[in-house]
C-alpha positions as CSV (number, residue, x, y, z in Angstrom):
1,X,-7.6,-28.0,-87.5
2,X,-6.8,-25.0,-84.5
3,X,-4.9,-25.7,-81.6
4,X,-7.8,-26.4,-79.4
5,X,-8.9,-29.8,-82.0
6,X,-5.1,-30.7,-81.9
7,X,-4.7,-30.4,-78.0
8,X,-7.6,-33.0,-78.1
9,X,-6.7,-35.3,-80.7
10,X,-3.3,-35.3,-78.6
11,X,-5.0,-36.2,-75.6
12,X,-7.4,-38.8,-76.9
13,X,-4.0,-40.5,-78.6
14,X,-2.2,-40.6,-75.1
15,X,-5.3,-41.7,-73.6
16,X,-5.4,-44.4,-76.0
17,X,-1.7,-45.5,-76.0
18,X,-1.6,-45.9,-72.4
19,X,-5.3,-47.6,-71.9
20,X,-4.1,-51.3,-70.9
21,X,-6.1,-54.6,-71.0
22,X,-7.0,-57.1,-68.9
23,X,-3.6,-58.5,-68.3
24,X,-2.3,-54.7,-67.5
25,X,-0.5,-54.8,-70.7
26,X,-1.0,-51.6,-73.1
27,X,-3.9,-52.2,-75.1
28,X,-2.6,-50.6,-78.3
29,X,1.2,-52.6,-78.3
30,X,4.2,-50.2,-78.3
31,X,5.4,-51.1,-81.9
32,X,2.1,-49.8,-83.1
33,X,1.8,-46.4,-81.1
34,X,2.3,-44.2,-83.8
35,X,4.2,-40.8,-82.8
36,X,2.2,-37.7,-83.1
37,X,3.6,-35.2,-86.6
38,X,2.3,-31.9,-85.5
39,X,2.7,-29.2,-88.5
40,X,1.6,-25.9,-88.2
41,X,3.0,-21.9,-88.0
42,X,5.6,-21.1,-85.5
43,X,3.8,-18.8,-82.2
44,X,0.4,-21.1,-82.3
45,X,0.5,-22.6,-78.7
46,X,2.2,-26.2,-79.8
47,X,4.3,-26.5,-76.5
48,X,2.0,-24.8,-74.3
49,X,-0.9,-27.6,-74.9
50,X,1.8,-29.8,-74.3
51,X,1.8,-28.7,-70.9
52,X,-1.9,-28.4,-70.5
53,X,-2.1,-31.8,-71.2
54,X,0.7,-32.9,-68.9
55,X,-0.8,-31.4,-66.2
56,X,-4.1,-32.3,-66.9
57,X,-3.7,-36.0,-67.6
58,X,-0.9,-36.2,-64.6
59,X,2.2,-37.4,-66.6
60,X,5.6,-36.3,-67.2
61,X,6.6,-34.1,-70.1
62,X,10.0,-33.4,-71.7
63,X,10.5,-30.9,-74.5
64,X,13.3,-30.4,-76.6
65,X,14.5,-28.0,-79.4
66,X,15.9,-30.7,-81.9
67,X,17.7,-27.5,-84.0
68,X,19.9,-27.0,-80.8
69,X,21.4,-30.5,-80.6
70,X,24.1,-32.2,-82.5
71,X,24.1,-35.7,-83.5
72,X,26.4,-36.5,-80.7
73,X,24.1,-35.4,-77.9
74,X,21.0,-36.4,-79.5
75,X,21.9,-40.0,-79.5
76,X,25.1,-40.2,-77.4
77,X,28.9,-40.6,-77.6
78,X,30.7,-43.6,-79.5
79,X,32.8,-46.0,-76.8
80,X,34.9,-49.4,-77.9
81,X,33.4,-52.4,-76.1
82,X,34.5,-55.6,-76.0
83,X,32.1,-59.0,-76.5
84,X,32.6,-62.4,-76.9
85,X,30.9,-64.4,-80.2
86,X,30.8,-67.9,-80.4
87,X,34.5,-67.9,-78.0
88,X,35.7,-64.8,-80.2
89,X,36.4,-61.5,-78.5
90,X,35.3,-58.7,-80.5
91,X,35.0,-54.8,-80.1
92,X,32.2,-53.3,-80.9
93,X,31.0,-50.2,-81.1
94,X,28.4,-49.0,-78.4
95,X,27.0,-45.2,-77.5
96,X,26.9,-43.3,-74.1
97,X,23.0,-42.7,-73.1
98,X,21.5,-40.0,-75.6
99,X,20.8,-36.3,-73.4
100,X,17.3,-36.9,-74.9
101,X,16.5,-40.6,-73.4
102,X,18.4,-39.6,-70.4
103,X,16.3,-36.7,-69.5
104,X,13.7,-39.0,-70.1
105,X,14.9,-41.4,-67.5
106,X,15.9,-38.3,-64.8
107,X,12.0,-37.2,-65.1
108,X,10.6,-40.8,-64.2
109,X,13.9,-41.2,-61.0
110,X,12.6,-37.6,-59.7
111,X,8.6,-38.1,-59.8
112,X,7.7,-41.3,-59.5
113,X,5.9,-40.7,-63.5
114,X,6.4,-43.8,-65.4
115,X,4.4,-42.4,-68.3
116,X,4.3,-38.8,-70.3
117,X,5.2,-37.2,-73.3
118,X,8.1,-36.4,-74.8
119,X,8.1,-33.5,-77.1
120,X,10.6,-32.7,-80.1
121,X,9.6,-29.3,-81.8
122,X,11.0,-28.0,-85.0
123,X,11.7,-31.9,-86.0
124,X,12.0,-31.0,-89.6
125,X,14.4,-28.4,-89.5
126,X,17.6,-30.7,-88.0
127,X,20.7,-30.8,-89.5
128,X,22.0,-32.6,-91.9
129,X,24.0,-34.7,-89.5
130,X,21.4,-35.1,-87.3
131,X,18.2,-36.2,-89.7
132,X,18.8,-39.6,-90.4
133,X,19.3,-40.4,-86.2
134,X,15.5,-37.9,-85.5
135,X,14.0,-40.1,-88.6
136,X,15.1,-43.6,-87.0
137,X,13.5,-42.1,-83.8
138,X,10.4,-41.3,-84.8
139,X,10.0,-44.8,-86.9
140,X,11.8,-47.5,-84.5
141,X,12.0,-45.1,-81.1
142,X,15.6,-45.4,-80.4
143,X,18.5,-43.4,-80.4
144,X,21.5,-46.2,-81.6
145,X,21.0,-48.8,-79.5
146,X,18.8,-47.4,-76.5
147,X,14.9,-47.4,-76.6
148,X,12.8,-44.7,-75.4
149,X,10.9,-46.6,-72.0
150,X,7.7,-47.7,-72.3
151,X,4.2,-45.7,-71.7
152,X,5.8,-42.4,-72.9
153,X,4.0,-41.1,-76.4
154,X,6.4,-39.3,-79.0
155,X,5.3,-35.1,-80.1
156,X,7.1,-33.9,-83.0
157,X,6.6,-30.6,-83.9
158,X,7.3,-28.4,-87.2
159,X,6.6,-25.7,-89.4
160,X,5.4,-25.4,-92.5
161,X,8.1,-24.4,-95.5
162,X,6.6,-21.3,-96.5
163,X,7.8,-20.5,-92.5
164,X,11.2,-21.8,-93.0
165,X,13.8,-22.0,-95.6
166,X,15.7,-25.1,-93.6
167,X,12.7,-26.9,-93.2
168,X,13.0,-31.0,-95.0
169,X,10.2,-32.8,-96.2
170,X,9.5,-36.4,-94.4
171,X,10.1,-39.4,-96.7
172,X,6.9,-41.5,-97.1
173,X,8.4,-44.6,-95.0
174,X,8.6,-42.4,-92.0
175,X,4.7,-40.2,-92.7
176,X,3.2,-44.0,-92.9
177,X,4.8,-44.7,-89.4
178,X,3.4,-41.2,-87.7
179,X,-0.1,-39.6,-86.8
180,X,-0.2,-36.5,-88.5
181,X,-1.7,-33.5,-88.1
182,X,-2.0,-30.1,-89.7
183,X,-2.6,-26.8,-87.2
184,X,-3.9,-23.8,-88.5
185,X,-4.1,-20.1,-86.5
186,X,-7.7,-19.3,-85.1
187,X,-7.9,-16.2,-83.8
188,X,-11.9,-17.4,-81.9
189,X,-9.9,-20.1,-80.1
190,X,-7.1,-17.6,-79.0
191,X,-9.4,-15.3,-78.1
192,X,-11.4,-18.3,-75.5
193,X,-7.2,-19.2,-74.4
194,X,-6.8,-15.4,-73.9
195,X,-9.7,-14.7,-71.6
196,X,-8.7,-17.8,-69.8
197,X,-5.3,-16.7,-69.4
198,X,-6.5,-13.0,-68.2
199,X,-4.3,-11.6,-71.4
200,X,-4.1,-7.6,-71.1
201,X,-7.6,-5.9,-72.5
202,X,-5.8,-3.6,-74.8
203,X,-4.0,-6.9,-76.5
204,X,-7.3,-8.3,-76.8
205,X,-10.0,-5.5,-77.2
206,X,-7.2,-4.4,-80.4
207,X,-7.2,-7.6,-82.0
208,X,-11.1,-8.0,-81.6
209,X,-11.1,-4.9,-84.0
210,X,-8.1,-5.7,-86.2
211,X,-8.5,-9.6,-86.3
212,X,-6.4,-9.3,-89.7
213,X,-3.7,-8.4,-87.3
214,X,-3.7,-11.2,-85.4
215,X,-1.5,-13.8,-87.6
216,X,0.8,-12.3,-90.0
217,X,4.0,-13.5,-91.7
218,X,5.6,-11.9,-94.9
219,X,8.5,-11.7,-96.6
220,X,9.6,-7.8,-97.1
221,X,12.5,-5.6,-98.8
222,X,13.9,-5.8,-95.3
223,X,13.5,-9.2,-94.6
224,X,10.9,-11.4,-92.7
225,X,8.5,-9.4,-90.8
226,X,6.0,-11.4,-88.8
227,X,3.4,-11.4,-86.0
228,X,2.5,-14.0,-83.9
229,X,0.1,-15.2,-81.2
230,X,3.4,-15.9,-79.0
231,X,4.2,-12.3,-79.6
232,X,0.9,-10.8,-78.7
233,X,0.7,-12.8,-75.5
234,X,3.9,-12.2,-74.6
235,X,3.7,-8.5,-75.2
236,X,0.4,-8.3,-73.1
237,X,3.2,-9.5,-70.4
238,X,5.0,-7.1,-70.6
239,X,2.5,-4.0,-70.5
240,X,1.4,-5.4,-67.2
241,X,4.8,-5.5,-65.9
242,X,5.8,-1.5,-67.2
243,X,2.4,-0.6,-65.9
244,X,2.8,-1.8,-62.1
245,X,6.1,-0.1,-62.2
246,X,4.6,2.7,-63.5
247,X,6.8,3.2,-66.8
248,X,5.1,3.7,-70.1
249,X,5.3,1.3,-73.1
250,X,5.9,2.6,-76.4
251,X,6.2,1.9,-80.0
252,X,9.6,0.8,-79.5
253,X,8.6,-1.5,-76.9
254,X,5.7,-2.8,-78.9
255,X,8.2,-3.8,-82.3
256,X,9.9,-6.3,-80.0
257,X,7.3,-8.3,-79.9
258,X,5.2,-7.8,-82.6
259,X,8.1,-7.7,-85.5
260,X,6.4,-6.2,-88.8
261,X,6.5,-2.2,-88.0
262,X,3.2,-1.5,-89.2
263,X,1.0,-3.2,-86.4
264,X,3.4,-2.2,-83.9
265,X,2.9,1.3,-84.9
266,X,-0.4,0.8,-84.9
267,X,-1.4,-0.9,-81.6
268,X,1.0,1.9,-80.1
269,X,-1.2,4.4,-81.2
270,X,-4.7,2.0,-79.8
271,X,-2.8,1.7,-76.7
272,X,-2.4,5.2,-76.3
273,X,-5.9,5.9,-76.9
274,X,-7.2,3.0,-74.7
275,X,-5.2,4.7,-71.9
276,X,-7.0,8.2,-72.9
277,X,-10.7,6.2,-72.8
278,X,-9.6,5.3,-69.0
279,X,-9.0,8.4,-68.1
280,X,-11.4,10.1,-70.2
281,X,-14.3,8.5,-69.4
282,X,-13.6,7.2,-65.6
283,X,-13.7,3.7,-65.8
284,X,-13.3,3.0,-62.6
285,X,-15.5,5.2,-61.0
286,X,-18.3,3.5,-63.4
287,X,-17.9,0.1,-62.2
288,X,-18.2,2.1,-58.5
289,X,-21.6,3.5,-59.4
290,X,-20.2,6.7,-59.7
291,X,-21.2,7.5,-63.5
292,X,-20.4,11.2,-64.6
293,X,-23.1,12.5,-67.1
294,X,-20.3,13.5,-69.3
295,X,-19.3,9.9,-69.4
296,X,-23.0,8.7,-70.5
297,X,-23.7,11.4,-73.1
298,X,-19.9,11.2,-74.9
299,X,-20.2,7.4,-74.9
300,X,-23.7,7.6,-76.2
301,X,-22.2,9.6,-79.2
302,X,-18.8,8.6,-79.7
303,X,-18.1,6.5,-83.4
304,X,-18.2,2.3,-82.9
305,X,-14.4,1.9,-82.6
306,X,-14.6,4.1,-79.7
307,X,-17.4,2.3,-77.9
308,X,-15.8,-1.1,-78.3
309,X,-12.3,0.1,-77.0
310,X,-14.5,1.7,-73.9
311,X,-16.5,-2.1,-73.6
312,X,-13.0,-3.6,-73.7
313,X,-12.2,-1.5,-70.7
314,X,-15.1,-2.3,-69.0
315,X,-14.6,-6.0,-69.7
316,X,-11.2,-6.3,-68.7
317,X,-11.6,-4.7,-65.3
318,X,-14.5,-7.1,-64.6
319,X,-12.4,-9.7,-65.5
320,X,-9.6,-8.9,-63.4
321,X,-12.8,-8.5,-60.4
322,X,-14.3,-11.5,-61.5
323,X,-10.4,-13.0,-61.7
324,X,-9.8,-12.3,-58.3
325,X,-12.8,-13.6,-57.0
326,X,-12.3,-16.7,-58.8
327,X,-9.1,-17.2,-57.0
328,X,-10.1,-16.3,-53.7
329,X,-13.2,-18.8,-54.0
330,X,-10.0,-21.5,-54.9
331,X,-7.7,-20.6,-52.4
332,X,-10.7,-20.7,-49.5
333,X,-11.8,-24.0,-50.7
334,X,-8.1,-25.5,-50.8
335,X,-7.6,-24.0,-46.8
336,X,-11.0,-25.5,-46.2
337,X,-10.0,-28.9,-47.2
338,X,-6.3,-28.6,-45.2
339,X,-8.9,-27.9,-42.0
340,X,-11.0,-31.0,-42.5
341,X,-7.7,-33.1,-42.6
342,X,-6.7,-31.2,-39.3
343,X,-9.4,-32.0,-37.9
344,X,-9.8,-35.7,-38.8
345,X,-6.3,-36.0,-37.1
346,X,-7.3,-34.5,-33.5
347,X,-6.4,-34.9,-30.5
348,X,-3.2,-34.5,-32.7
349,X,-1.8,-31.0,-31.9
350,X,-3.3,-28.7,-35.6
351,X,0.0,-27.0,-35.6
352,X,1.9,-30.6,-35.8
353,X,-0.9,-31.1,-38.9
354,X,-0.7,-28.0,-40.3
355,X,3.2,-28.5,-40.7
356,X,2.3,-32.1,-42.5
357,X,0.1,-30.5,-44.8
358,X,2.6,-27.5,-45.9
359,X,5.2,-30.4,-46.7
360,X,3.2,-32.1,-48.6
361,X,2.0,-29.6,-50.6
362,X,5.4,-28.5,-50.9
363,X,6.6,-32.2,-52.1
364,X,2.9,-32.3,-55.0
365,X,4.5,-28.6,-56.0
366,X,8.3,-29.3,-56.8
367,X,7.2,-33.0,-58.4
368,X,4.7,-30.9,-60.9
369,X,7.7,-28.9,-61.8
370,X,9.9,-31.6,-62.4
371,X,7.2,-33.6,-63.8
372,X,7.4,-30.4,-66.5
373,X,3.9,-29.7,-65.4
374,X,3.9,-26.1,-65.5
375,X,0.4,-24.5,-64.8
376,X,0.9,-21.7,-63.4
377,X,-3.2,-20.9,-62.4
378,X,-2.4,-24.1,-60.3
379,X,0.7,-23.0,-59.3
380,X,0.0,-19.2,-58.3
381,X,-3.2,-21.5,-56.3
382,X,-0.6,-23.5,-54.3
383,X,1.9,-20.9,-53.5
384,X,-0.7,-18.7,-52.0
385,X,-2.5,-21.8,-50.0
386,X,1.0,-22.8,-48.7
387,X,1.7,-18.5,-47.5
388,X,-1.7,-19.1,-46.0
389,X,-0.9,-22.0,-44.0
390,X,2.0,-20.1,-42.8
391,X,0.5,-17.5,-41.5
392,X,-2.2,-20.2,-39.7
393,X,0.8,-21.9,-38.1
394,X,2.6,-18.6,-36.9
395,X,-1.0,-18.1,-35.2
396,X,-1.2,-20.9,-33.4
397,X,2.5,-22.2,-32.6
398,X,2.3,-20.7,-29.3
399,X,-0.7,-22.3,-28.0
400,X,-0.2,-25.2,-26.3
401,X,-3.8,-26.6,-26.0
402,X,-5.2,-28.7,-28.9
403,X,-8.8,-27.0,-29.0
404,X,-8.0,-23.9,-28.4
405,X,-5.9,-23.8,-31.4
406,X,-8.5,-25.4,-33.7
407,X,-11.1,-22.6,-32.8
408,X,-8.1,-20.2,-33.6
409,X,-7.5,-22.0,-37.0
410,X,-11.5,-21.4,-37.3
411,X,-11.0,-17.6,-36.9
412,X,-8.0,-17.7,-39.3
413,X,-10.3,-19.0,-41.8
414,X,-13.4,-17.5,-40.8
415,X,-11.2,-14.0,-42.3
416,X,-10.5,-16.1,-45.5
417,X,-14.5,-16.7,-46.1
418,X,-15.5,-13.2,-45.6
419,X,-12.3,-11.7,-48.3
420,X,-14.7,-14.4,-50.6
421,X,-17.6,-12.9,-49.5
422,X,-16.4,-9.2,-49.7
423,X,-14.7,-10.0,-53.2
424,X,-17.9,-11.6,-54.8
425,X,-20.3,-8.5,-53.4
426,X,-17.4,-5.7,-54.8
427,X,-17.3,-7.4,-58.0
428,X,-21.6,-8.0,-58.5
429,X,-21.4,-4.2,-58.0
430,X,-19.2,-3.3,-60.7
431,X,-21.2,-5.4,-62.8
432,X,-24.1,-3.6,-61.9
433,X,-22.5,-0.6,-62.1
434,X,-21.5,-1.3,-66.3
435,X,-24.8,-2.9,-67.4
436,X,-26.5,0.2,-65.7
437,X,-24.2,2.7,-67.6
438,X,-24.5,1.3,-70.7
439,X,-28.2,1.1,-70.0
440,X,-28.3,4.6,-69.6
441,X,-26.2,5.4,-73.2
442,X,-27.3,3.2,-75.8
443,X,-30.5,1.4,-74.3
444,X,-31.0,-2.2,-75.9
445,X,-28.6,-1.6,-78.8
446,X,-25.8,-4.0,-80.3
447,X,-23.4,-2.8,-78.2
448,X,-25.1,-4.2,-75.3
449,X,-25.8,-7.3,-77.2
450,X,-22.0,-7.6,-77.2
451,X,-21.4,-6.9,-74.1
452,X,-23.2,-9.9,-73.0
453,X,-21.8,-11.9,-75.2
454,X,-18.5,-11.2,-74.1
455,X,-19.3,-11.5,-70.6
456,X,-20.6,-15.3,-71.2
457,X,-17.5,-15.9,-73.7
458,X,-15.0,-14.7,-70.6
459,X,-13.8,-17.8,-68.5
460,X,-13.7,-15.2,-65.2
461,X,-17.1,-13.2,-66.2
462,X,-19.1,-16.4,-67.5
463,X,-17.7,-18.2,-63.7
464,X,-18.7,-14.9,-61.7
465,X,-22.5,-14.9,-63.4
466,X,-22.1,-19.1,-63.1
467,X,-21.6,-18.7,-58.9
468,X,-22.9,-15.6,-57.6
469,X,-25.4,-14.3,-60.4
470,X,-26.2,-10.5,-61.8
471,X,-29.6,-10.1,-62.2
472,X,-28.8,-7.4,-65.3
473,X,-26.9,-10.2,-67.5
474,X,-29.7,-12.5,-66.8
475,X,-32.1,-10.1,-68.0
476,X,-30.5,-9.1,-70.9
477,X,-29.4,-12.6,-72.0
478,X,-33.0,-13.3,-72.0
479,X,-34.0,-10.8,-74.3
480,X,-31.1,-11.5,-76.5
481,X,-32.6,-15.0,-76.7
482,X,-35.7,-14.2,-77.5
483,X,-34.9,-12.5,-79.9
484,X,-32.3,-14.6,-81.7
485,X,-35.2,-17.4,-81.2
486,X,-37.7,-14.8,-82.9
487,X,-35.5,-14.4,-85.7
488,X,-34.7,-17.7,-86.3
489,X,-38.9,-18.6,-86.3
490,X,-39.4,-15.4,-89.3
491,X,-36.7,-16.8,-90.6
492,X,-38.0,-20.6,-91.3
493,X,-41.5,-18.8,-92.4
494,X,-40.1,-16.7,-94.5
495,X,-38.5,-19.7,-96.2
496,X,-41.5,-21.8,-95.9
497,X,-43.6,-19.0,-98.4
């Protein structure tokens, strides 16, 4: 299965495990909640949907490396106790709390979280040492003599051994006592998580044509060479970072992150040329209705490649529009709903409200973090509401009447509304602007016919077109309806004779 089938089977499991009866108690007893065996190529996405789903389902997570823990912090330090059987004193060995359990325990003191997951990646790569302790774990859920609490569901993680030479195969007593599930790459899924994610349009718009270049691992004169969805996502990173501080990323740069020398080469020389297309053919000035002829009549001739790098352009700036709008249209409905608790607490001074409101948005953001609940599209959403807030309680500190500083805070977000308003007409121009231009160079072709289909595959685009419409995609997407439902009708008559 891809990572999106896994992050759901995951989800339905903890869903499952901590479902309770009747009588409160778990409906699926502890001694039967199997832990989850995830196998699957190093770079897929296995810890981030860990995270999605601790953030989505509101419980704790805590992740650990197994291959960087000995057996003595894995399941604690040995200490002589002395107890007392049937009147005679013996000692007895007993263990200091493992780091694991403890951490465990730490996350449930600091959030209030009496449930989650606990995540152990690269599980079958431990050492020698350590193995027999992880494979007691994962069967009985204890480290020694100390049991992992109640309501928290057990993530192993591995890779497969063509990946690793210290990987060890699972003895059949522990496989019968896990759920177990195989994860393949999928570049269509990464491609939906990259959209989502806003992932830089050169990462994305390259891989679209090179999808053999997406996933690669092989074993060379000079040793492993390997690409990975990690490494593209976390070069697309870094080529937004060097371009805001204006230095230039090259090939070097690019065989960081993408470690077999040939790709790198090679999407340093498609980055190089997508940077000539934005120049070349003045993106932006497109998307602001300001379409050179030049532009029109070298697009309408250039080879296929060319056009879909130009389309990626196109897309990716409408997607950072579309992006921006997104998170404005957030941002104002989150300072919207601050103002309606403001107001439900008058004659109360706002400001004394206000300053409530920031605290405890403050208090919901550190216990995410602890709670290992790292969204960062929710994050980036409360940060800015909080600056916001600020700014709405430097405003009205000073004034000491209670109405007057509401219809202040009204103003303050009066300004908020019309940036969403401003926002959602610049961006329905630039889209305006692209369907017009490629209107005007190929006509109904298929690269327009791709063009909307990436627009409704886009998480921003798809949500732009989904709130505030553009009468061009609409058209279009009618058309290209029809005529997939035309097809499809020649098609079953052609098969009926």
């Amino acid at each position: 299965m891809n990572i999106k089938q896994a992050k759901e089977q995951i989800r339905n499991t903890l869903r499952a495990y901590l479902s309770r009866d009747d009588l409160g108690n778990y409906r699926i007893p502890t001694v039967r909640q199997r832990p989850v065996l995830m196998i699957g190529p190093p770079g897929i996405g296995k810890t981030q949907i860990m995270e999605q789903i601790a953030s989505e389902e509101n419980v704790g997570l805590v992740s650990y490396t197994i291959t960087h823990h000995t057996r003595q912090s894995a399941i604690g330090l040995p200490f002589i106790e002395k107890r007392v059987y049937d009147g005679v004193e013996h000692t007895v060995t007993e263990y200091t709390m493992s780091e694991i359990l403890g951490s465990v325990y730490e996350l449930m003191e600091k959030t209030g979280l009496r449930e989650g997951i606990l995540f152990l990646d690269e599980i079958n790569c431990v050492s020698e040492t350590l193995a027999p302790m992880m494979l007691q774990f994962l069967q009985c859920k204890t480290f020694g003599n100390q049991k992992l609490p109640e309501g928290w569901l057990i993530v192993a993680a591995g890779n497969p051994p063509e990946y690793n030479r210290s990987v060890r195969d699972f003895d059949v007593v522990t496989l019968d006592r896990v759920k177990h599930i195989t994860v393949e790459e999928d570049f269509t899924v990464w491609k939906e998580y990259a959209l989502r994610k806003g992932l830089h349009g050169a990462v994305i718009s390259y891989i679209d044509l090179k999808k053999e270049n997406f996933y690669r691992i092989e074993n060379s004169a000079e040793g492993m060479q390997f690409v990975t969805a990690r490494g593209w996502e976390d070069l697309s990173e870094i080529l937004y970072a060097y371009e805001a501080l204006g230095i230039a990323p090259d090939m070097e740069l690019a065989v960081q992150y993408l470690q077999m020398p040939s790709i790198a080469r090679d999407f340093s020389n498609y980055y190089s040329l997508y940077n000539k297309y934005r120049q070349v053919y003045h993106i932006d000035d497109i998307l602001h209705g300001q379409v050179p002829k030049v532009s029109v009549s070298e697009f309408s001739a250039a080879p296929f490649d060319e056009k879909l790098a130009v389309m990626g352009l196109l897309l990716s700036r409408l997607g950072e529009a579309a992006r921006e709008t997104r998170r404005q249209d957030a941002l104002t409905t989150a300072l919207h709903e601050g103002l309606l608790g403001v107001r439900s607490r008058l004659p109360e001074l706002p400001a004394e409200s206000l300053y409530d409101i920031m605290a405890f948005r403050r208090v919901a953001l550190k216990r995410a973090a602890n709670a290992g609940q790292e969204d960062r599209e929710q994050k980036t959403l409360s940060q800015a509401e909080i600056n916001r807030l600020e700014e709405y309680l430097k405003t009205v500190n000073e004034i000491p009447e209670s109405e007057e500083q509401m219809n202040v805070l009204r103003a303050c977000f009066a300004e908020d509304t019309e940036r969403r308003e401003s926002l959602a007409a610049e961006t329905g121009l630039m889209f305006d602007s692209a369907f017009r231009f490629l209107e005007d160079a190929v006509g109904q072709s298929q690269e327009l016919v791709l063009f909307v289909t990436e627009i409704t595959a886009g998480y921003d685009t798809s949500w732009y077109v989904g709130e505030f419409g553009c009468d061009a995609y609409f058209r279009h997407n009618r058309e290209l309806l029809f005529d997939v439902t035309r097809q499809s009708i020649l098609d079953r008559l052609t098969g009926q004779e």
